[in-house]
PDB file of the backbone (N, CA, C, O) and the ligand in Angstrom, with CONECT records:
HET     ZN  A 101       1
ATOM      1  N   UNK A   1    -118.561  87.238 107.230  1.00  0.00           N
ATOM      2  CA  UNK A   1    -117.170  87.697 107.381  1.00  0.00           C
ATOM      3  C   UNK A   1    -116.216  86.799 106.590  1.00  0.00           C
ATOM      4  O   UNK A   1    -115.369  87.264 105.828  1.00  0.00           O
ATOM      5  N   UNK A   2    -116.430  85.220 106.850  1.00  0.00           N
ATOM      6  CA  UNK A   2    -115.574  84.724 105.834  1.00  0.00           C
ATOM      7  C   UNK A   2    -115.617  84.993 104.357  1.00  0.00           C
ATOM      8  O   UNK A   2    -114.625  85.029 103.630  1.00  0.00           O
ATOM      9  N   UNK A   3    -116.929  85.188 103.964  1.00  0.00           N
ATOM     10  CA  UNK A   3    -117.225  85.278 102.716  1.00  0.00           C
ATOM     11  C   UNK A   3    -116.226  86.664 101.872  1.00  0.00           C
ATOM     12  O   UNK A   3    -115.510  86.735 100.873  1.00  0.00           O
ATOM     13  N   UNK A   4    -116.651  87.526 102.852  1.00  0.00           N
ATOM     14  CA  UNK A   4    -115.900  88.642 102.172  1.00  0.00           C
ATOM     15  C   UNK A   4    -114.260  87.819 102.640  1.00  0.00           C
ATOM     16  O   UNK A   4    -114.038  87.009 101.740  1.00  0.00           O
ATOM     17  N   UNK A   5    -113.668  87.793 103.182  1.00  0.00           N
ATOM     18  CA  UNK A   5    -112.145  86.924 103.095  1.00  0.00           C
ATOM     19  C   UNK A   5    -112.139  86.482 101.960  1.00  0.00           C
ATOM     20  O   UNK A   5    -111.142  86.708 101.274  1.00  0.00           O
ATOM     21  N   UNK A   6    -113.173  85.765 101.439  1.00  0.00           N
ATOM     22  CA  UNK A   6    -112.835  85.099 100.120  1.00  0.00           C
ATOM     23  C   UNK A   6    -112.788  85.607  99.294  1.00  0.00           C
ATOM     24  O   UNK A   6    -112.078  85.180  98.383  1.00  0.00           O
ATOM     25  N   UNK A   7    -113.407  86.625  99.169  1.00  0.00           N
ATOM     26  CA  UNK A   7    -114.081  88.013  97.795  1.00  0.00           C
ATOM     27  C   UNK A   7    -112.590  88.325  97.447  1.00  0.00           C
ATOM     28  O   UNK A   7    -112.097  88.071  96.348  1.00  0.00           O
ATOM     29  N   UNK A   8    -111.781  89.016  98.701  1.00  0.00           N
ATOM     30  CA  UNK A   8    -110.963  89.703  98.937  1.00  0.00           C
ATOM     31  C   UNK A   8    -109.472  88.798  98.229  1.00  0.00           C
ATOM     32  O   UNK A   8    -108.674  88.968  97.307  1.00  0.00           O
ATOM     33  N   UNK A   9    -109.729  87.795  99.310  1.00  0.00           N
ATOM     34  CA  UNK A   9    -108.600  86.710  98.730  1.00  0.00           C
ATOM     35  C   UNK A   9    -108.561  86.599  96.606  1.00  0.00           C
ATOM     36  O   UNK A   9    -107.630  86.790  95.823  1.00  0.00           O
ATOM     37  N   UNK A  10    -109.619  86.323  96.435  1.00  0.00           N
ATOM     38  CA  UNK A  10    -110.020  86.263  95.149  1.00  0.00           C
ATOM     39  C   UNK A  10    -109.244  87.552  94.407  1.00  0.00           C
ATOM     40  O   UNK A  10    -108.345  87.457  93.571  1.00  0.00           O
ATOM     41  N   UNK A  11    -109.719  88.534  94.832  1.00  0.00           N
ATOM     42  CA  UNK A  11    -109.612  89.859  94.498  1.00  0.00           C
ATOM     43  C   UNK A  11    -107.737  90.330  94.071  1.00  0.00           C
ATOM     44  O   UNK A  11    -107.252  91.010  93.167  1.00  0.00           O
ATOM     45  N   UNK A  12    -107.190  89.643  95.119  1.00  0.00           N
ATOM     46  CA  UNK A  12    -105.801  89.580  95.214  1.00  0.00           C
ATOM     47  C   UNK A  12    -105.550  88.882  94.406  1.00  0.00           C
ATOM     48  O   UNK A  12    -105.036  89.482  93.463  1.00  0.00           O
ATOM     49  N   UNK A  13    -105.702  87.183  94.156  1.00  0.00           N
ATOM     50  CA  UNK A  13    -105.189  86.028  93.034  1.00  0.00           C
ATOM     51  C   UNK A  13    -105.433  86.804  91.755  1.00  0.00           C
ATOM     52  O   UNK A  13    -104.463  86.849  90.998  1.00  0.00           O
ATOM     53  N   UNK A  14    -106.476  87.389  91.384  1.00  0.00           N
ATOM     54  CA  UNK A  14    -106.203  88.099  90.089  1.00  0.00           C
ATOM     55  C   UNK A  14    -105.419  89.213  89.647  1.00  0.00           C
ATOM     56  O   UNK A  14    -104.916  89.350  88.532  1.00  0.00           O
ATOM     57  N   UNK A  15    -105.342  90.229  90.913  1.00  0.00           N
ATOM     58  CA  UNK A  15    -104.602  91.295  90.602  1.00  0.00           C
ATOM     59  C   UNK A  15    -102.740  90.232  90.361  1.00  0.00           C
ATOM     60  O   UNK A  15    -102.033  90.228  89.353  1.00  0.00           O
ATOM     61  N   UNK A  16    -102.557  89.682  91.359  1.00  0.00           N
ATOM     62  CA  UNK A  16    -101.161  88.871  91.226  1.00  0.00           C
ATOM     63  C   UNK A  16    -101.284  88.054  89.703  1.00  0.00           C
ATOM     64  O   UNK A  16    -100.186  88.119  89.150  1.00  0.00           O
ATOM     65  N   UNK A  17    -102.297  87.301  88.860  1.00  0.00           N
ATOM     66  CA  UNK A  17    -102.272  86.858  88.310  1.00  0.00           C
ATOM     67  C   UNK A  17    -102.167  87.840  86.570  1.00  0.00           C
ATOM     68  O   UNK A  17    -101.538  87.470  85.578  1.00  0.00           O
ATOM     69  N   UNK A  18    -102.985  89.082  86.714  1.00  0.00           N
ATOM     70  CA  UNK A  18    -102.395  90.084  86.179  1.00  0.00           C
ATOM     71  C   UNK A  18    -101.325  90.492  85.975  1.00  0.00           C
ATOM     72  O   UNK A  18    -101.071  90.894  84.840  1.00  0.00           O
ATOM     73  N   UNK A  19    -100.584  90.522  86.733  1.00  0.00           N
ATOM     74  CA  UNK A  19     -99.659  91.627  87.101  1.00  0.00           C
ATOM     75  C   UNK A  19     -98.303  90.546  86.439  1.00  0.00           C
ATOM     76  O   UNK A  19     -97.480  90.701  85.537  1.00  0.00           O
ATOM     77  N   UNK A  20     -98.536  89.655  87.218  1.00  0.00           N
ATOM     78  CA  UNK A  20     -97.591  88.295  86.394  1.00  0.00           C
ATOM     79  C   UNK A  20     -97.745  88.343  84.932  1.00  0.00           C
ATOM     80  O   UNK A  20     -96.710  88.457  84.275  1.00  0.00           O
ATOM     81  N   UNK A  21     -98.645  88.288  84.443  1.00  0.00           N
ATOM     82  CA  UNK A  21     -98.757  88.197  82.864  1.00  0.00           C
ATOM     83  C   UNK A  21     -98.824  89.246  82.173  1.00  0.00           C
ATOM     84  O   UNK A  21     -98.755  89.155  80.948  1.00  0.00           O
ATOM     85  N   UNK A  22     -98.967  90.437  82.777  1.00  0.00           N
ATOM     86  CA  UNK A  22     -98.476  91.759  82.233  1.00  0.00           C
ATOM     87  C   UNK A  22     -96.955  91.986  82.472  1.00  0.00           C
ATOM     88  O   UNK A  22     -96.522  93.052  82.035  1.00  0.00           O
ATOM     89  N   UNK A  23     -96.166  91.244  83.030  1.00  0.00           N
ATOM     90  CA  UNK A  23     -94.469  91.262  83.316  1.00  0.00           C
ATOM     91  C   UNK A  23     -93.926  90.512  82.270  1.00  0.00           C
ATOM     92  O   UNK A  23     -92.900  90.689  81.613  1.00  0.00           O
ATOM     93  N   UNK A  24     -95.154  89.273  82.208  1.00  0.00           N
ATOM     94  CA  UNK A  24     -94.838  88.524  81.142  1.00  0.00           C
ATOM     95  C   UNK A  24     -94.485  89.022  79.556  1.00  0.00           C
ATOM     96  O   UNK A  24     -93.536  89.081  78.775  1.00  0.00           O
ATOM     97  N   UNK A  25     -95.974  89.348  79.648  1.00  0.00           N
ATOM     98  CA  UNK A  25     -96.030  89.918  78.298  1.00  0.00           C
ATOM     99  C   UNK A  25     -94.695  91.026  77.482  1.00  0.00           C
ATOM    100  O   UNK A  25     -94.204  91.057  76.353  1.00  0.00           O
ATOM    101  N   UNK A  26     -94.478  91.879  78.832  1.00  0.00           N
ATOM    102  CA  UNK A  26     -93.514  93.130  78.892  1.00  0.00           C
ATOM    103  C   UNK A  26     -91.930  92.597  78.465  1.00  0.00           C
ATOM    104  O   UNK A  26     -91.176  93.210  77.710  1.00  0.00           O
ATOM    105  N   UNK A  27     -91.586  91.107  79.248  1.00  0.00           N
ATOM    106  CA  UNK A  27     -90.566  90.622  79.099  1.00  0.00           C
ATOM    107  C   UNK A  27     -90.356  89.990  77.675  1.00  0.00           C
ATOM    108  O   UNK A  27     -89.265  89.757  77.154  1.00  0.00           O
ATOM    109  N   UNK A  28     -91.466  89.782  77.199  1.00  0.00           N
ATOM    110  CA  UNK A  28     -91.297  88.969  76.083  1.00  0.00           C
ATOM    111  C   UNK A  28     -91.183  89.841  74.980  1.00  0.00           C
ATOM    112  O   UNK A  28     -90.658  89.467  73.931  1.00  0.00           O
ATOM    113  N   UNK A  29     -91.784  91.346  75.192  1.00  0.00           N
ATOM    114  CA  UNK A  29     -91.501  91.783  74.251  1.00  0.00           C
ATOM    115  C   UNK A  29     -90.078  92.593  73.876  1.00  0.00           C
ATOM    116  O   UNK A  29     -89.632  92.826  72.752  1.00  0.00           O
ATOM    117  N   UNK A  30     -89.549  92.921  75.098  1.00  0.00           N
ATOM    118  CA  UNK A  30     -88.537  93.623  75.355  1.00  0.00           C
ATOM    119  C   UNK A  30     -87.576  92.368  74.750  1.00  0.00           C
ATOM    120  O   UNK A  30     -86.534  92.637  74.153  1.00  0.00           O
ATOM    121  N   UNK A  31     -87.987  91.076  74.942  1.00  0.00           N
ATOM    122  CA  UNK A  31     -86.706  89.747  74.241  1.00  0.00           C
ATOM    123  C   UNK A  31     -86.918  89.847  72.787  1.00  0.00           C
ATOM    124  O   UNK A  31     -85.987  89.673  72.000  1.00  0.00           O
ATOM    125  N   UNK A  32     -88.022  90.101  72.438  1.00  0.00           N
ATOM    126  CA  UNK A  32     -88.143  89.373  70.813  1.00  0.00           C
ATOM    127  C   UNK A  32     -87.752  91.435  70.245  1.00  0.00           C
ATOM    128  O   UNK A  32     -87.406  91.434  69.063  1.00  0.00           O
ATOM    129  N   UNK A  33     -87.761  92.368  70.627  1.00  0.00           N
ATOM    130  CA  UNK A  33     -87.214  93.759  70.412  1.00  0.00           C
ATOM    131  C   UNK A  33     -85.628  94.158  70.314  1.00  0.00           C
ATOM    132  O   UNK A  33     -85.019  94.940  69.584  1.00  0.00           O
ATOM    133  N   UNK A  34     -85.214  93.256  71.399  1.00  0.00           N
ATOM    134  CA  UNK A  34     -83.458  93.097  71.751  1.00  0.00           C
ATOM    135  C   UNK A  34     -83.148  91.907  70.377  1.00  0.00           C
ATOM    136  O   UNK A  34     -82.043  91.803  69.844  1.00  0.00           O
ATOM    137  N   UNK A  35     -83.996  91.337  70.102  1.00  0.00           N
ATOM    138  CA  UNK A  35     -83.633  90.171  69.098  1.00  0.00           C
ATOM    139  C   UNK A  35     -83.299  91.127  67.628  1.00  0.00           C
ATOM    140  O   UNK A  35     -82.237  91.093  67.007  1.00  0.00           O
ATOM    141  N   UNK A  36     -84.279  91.803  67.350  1.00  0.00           N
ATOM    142  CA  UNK A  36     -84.230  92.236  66.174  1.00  0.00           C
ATOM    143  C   UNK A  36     -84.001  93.395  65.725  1.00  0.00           C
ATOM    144  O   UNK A  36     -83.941  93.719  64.539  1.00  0.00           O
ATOM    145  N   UNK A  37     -83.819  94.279  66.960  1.00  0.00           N
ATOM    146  CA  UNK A  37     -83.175  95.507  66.692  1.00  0.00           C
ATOM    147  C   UNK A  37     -82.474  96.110  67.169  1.00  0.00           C
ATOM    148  O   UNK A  37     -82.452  97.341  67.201  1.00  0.00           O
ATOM    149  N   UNK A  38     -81.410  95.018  67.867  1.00  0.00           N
ATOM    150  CA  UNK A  38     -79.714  95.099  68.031  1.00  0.00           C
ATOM    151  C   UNK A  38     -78.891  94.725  67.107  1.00  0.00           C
ATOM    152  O   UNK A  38     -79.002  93.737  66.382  1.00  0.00           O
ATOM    153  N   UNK A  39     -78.166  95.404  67.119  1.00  0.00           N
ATOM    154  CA  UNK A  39     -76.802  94.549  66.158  1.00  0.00           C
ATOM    155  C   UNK A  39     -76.393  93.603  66.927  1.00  0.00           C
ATOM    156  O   UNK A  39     -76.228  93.629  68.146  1.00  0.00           O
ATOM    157  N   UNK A  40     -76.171  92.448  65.913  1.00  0.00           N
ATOM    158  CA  UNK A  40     -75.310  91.364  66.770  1.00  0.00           C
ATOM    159  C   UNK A  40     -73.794  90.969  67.147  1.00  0.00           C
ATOM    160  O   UNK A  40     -73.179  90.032  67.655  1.00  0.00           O
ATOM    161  N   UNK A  41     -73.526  92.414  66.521  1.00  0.00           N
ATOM    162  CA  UNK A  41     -71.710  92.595  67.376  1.00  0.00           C
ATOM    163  C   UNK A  41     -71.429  93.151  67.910  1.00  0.00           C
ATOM    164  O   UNK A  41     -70.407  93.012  68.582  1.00  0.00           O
ATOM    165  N   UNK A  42     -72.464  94.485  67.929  1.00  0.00           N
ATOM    166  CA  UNK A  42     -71.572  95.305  69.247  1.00  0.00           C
ATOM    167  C   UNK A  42     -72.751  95.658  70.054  1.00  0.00           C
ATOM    168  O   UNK A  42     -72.652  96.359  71.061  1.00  0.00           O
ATOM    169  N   UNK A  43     -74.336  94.980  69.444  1.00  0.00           N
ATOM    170  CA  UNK A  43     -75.487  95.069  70.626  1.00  0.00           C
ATOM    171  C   UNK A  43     -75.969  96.795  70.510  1.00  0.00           C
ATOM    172  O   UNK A  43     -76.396  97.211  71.587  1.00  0.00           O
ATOM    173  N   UNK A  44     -75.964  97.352  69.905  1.00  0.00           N
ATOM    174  CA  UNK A  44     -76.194  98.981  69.943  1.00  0.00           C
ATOM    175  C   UNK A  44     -77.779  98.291  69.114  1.00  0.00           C
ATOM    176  O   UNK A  44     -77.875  97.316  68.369  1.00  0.00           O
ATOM    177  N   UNK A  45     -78.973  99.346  69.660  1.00  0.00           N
ATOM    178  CA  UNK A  45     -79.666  99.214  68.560  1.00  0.00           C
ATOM    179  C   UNK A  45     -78.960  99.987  67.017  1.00  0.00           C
ATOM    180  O   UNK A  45     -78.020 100.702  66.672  1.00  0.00           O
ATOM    181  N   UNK A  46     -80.071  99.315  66.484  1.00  0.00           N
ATOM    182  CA  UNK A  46     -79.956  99.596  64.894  1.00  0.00           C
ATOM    183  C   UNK A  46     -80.566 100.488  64.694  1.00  0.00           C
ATOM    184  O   UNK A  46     -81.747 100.523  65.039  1.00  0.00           O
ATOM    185  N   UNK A  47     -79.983 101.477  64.088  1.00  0.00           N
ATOM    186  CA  UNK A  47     -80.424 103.019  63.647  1.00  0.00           C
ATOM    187  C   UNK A  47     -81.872 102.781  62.618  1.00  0.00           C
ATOM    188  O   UNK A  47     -81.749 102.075  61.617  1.00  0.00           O
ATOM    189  N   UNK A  48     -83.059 103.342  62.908  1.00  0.00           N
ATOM    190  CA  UNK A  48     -84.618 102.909  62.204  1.00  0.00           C
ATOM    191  C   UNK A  48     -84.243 103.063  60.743  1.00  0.00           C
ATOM    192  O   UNK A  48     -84.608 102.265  59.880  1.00  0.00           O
ATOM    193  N   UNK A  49     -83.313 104.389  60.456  1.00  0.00           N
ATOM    194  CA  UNK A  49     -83.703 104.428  59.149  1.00  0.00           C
ATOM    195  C   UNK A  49     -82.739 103.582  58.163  1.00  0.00           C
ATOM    196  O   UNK A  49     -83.022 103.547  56.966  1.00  0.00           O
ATOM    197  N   UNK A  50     -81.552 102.869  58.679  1.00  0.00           N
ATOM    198  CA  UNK A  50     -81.133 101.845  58.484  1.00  0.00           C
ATOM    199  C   UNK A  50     -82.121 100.177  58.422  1.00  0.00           C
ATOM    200  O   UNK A  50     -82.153  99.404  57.465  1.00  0.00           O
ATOM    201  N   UNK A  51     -82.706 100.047  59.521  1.00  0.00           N
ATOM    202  CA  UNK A  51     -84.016  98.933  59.155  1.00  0.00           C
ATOM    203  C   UNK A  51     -84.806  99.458  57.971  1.00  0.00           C
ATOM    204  O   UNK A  51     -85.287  98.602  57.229  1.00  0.00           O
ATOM    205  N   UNK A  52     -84.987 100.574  57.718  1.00  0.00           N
ATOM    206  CA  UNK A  52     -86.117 100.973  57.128  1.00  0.00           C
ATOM    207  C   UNK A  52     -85.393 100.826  55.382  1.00  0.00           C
ATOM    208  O   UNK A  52     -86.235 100.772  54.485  1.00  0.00           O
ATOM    209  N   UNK A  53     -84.528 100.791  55.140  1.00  0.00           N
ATOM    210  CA  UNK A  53     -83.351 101.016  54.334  1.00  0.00           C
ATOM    211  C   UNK A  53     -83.235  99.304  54.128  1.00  0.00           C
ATOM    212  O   UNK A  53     -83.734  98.908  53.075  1.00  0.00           O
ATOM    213  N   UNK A  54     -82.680  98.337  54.947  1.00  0.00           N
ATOM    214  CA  UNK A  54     -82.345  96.867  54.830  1.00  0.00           C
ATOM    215  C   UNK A  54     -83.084  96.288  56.026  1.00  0.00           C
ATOM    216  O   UNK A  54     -82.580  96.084  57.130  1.00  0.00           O
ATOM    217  N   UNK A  55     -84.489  96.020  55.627  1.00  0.00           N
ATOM    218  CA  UNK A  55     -85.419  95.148  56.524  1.00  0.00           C
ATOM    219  C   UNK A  55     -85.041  93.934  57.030  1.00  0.00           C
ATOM    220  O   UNK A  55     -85.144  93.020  56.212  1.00  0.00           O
ATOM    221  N   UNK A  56     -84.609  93.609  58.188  1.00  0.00           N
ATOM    222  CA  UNK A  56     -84.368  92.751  58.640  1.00  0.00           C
ATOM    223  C   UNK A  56     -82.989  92.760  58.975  1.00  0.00           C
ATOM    224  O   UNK A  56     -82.480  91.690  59.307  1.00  0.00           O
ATOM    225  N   UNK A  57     -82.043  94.179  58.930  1.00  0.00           N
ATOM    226  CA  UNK A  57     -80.753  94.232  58.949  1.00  0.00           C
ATOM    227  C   UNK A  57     -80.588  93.646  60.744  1.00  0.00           C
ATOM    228  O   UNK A  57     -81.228  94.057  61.712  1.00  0.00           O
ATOM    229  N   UNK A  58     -79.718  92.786  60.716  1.00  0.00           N
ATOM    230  CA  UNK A  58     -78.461  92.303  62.191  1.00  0.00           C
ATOM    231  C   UNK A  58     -77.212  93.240  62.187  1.00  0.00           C
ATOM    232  O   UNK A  58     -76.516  92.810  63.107  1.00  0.00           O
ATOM    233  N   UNK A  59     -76.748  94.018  61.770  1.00  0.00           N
ATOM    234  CA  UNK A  59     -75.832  94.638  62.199  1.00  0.00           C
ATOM    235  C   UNK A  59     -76.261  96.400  61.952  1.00  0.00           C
ATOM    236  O   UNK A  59     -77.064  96.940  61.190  1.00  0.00           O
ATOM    237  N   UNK A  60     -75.409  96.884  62.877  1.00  0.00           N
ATOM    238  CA  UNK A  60     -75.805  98.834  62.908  1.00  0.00           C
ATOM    239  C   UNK A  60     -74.691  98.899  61.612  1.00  0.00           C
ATOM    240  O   UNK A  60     -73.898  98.045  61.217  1.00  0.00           O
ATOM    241  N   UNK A  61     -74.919 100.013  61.217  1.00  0.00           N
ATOM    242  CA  UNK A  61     -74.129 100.304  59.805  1.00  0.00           C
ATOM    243  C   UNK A  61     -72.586 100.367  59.995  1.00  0.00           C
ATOM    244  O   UNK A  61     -71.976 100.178  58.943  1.00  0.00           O
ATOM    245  N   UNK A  62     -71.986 100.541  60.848  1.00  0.00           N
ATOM    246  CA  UNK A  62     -70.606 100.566  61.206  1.00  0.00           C
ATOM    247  C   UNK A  62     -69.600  98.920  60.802  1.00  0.00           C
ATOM    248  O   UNK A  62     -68.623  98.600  60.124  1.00  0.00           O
ATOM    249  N   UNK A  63     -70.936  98.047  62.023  1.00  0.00           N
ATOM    250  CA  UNK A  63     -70.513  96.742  61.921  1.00  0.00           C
ATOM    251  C   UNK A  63     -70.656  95.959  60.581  1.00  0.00           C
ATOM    252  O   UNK A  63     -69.944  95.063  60.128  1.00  0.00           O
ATOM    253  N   UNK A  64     -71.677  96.494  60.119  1.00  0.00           N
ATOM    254  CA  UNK A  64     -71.881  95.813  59.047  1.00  0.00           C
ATOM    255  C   UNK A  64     -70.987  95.831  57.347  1.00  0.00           C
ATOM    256  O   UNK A  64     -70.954  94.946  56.493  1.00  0.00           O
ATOM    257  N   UNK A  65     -70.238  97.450  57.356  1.00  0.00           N
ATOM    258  CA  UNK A  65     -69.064  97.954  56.646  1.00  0.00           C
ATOM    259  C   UNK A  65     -68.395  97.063  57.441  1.00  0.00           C
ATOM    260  O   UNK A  65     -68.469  96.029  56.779  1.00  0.00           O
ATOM    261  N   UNK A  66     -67.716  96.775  58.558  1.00  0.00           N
ATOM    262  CA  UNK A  66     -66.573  96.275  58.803  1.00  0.00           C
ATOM    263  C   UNK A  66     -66.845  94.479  58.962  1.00  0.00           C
ATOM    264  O   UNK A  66     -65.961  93.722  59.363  1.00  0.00           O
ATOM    265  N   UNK A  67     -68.169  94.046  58.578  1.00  0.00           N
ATOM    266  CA  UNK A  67     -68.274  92.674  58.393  1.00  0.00           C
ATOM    267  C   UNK A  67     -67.857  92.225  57.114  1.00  0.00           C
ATOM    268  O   UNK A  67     -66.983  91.369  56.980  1.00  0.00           O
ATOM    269  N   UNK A  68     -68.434  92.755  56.191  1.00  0.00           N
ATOM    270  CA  UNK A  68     -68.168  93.304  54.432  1.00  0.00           C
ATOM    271  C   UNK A  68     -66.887  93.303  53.960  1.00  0.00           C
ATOM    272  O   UNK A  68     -66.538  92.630  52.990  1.00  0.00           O
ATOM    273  N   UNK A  69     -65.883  94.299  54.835  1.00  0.00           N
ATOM    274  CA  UNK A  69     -64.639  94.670  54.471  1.00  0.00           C
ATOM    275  C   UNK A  69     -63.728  92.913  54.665  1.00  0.00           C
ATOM    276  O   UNK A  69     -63.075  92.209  53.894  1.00  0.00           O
ATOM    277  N   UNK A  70     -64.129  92.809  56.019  1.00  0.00           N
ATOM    278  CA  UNK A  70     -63.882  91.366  56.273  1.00  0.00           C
ATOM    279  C   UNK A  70     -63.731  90.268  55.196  1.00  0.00           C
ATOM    280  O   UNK A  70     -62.751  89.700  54.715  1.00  0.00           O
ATOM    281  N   UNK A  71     -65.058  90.180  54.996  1.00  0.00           N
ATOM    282  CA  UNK A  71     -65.577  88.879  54.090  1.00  0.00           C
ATOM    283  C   UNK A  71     -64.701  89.327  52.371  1.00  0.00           C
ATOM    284  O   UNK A  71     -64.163  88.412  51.748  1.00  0.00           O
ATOM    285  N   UNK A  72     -64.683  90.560  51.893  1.00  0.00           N
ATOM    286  CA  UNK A  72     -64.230  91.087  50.763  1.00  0.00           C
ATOM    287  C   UNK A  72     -62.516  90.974  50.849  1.00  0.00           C
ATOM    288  O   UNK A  72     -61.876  90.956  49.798  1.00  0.00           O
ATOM    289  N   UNK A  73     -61.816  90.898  52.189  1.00  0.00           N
ATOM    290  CA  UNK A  73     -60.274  90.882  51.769  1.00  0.00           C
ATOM    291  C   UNK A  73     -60.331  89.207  52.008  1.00  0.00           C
ATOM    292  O   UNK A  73     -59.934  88.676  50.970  1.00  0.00           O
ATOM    293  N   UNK A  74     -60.501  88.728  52.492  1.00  0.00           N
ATOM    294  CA  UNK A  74     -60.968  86.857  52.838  1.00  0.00           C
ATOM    295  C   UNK A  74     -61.329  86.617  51.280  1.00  0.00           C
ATOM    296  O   UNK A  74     -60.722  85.618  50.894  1.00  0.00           O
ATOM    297  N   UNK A  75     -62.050  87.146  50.337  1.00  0.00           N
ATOM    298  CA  UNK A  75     -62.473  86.676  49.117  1.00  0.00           C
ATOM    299  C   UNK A  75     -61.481  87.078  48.265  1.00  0.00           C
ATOM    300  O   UNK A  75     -61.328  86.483  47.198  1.00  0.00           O
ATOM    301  N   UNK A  76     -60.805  87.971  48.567  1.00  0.00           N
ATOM    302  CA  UNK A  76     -59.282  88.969  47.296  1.00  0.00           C
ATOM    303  C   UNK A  76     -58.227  87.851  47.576  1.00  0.00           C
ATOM    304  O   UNK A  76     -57.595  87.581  46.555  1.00  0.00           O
ATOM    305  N   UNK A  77     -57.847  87.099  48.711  1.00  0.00           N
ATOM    306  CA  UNK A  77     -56.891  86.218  48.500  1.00  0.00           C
ATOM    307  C   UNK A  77     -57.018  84.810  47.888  1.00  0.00           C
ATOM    308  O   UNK A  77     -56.021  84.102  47.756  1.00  0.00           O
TER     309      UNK A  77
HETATM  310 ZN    ZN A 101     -72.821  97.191  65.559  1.00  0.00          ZN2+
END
């Protein structure tokens, strides 16, 4: 009777130890996904065919015209 307690106990530490590192895994990917395919000003993902267009783009196409426009009247004076 104890023995099976232990089977059982056992049985549990892995499913918990699973289940933890499958949350893990899930969280980490959902961080390093939010990293690289949000814009970093207004947080919207980035439209694919825009990545697909400027690999590695940080801003959705909106922000990124109005980062541009920015930096271009900052450079005219
Ligand atoms: Zn944006």
């Amino acid at each position: 009777m104890e023995r099976f307690a232990d089977e059982l106990d056992l049985a549990q530490y892995q499913t918990d130890l699973l289940t933890t590192q499958a949350i893990a895994a899930i969280r980490q990917q959902m961080t390093t996904n939010a990293g690289r395919d949000d814009c970093i000003d207004c947080g919207e993902p980035i439209p694919l065919a825009r990545l697909r267009q400027v690999p590695g783009a940080t801003r959705c196409t909106g922000c990124q015209h109005h980062h541009e426009g920015q930096l271009n009247r900052r450079h005219g004076h």
